[in-house]
C-alpha positions, -999 to 999 in steps of 0.1 A, spaced: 74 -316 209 72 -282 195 69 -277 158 88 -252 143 72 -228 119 102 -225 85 112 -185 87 101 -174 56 129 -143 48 113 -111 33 134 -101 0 140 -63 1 124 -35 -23 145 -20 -42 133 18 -61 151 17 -94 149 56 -107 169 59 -140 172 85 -164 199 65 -185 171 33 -194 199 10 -209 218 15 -174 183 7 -153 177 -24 -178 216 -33 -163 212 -24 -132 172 -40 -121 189 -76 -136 217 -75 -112 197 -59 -85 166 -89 -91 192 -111 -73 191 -98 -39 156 -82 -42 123 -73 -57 128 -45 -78 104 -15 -90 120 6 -118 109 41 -126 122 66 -152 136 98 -139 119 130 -146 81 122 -138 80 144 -109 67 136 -73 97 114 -66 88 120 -25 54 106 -29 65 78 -53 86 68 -25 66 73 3 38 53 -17 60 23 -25 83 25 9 109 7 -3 141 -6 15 165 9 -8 164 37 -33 187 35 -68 196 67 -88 214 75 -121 206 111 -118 217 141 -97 180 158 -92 162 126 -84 187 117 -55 177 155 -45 139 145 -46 140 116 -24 158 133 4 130 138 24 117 99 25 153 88 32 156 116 61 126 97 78 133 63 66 152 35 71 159 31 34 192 32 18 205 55 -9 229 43 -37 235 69 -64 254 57 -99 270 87 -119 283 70 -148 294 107 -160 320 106 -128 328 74 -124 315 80 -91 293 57 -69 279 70 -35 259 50 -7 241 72 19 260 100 5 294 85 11 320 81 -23 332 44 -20 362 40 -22 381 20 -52 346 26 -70 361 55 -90 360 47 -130 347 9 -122 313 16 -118 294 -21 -135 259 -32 -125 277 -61 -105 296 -31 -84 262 -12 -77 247 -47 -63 277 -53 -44 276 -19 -25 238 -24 -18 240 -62 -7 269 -43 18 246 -19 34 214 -36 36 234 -63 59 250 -40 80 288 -42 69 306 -12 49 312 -17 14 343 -24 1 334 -25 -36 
C-alpha cells in the first residue's frame, strides 16, 4: 500500500504597483482571492529590481511608466502583465487590449483577466 502525500497547491504572487492607492486598496482585495499579494506604490524607482527581488508570478499596474519599468523582468520571466488605465477605460494583459473590457474596467474584471492567464485560457472578460 502506498500512501499518498496531499498536493499542497502553491498560491501565486501577485506585484500590486499602483499610483492611484484607492484603486490598489480595490484591486489587492479582489486579487487576495486567487493569490498572495505584495502591493507597492508607483514612483519609488527601481521597479526592475523590485521585481527581480520579489519574482512574482504576475505583475499589476495602474500606471503607464511603471508597466515601462518592469519590461525587462517580464522579457525574461514567466510572469504575467496586467495593466489597468482607469483614464481609458482600457485593460491590457501581456500587452494585448481585451476585448469587451473597454469602459468596464472593476477590480472583479482585473481578477477575472488574471485568473484567465495564469491558467492558460484567454480572457474573455
Amino acid at each position: 500500500m502506498t500512501m499518498q502525500t496531499p498536493t499542497v497547491e502553491k498560491r501565486p504572487l501577485i506585484a500590486l504597483v499602483c499610483r492611484v492607492e484607492l484603486l490598489g486598496e480595490a484591486l489587492r482585495g479582489a486579487l487576495e482571492e486567487v493569490g498572495d499579494v505584495r502591493m507597492f506604490r508607483a514612483g519609488l524607482g527601481d521597479t526592475e529590481g523590485l521585481l527581480r527581488s520579489l519574482a512574482p508570478d504576475a505583475v499589476v499596474v495602474d500606471d503607464e511608466a511603471e508597466a515601462e519599468a518592469a519590461l525587462p523582468f517580464l522579457a525574461q520571466s514567466e510572469a504575467v502583465l496586467v495593466q489597468v488605465s482607469v483614464r481609458d477605460g482600457r485593460l491590457t494583459v501581456d500587452g494585448q487590449r481585451l476585448e469587451g473590457a473597454e469602459g468596464e474596467i472593476s477590480p472583479e474584471s482585473v481578477r477575472n483577466a488574471l485568473v484567465g492567464r495564469l491558467m492558460g485560457k484567454p480572457s474573455r472578460v
